[in-house]
C-alpha positions in Angstrom: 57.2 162.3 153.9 58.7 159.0 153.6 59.4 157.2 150.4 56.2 156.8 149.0 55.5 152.9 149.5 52.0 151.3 150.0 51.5 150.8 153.7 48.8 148.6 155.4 45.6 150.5 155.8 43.2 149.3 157.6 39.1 149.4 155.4 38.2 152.2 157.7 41.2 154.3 157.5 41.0 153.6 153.9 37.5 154.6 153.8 38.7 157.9 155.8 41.1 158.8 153.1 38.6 158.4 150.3 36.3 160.5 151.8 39.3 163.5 152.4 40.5 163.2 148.3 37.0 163.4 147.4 36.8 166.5 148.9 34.9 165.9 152.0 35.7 167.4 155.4 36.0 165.7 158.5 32.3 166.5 159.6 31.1 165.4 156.6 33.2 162.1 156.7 31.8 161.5 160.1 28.5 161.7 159.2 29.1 159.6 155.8 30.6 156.7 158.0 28.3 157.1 161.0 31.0 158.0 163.3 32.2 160.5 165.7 34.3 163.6 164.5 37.1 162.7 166.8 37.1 159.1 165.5 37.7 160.1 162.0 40.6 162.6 163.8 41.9 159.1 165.0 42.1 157.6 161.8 44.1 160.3 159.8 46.5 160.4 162.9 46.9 156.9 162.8 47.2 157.2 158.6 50.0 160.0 159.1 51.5 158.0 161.4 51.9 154.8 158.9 52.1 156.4 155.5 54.3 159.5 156.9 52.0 162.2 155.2 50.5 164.6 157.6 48.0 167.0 154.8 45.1 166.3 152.9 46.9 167.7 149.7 49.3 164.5 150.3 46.4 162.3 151.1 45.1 163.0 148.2 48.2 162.9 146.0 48.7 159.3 148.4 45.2 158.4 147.0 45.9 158.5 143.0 49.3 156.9 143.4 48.1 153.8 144.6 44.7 153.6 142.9 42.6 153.5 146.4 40.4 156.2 144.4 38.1 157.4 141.7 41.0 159.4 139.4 37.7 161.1 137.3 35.6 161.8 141.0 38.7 163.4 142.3 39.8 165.4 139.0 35.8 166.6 138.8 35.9 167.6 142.8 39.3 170.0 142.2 38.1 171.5 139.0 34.4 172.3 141.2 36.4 173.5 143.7 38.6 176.0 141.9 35.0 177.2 139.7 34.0 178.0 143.4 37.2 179.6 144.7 37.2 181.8 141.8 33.5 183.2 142.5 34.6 184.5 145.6 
């Protein structure tokens, strides 16, 4: 990953990237934005590409650093997610 810097997103890619901390997968965000599947695929290559992270966990992490999301929606999402991964 490069030296984490903001970078110039543009509002959909941003869009994109708060849909993937908040936990959403890429059909989901699709459907959220009224987009194809392989549109939103387009957008986190182009959002690699530009901000040099290539995971969701670094999306994420991308996300918090630079305030583009809810801190208490994401915080809530991981917490849900770990309740449900423990279930299993």
């Amino acid at each position: 990953m490069k030296d984490p810097k903001k970078v110039e997103l543009s509002d959909r890619e941003q869009e994109v990237i708060r849909h993937c901390a908040y936990g959403h997968d890429t059909r989901l965000t699709a459907a959220a934005m009224f987009i194809s599947v392989n549109t939103v695929k387009t957008h986190l290559r182009s959002i690699a590409k530009k901000t040099g992270i290539s995971n969701r966990e670094g999306i994420v992490g991308y996300c918090l650093l630079f305030n583009l999301v809810d801190r208490e929606r994401v915080r809530l999402n991981y917490i849900n997610y770990i309740k449900k991964m423990g279930n299993q």
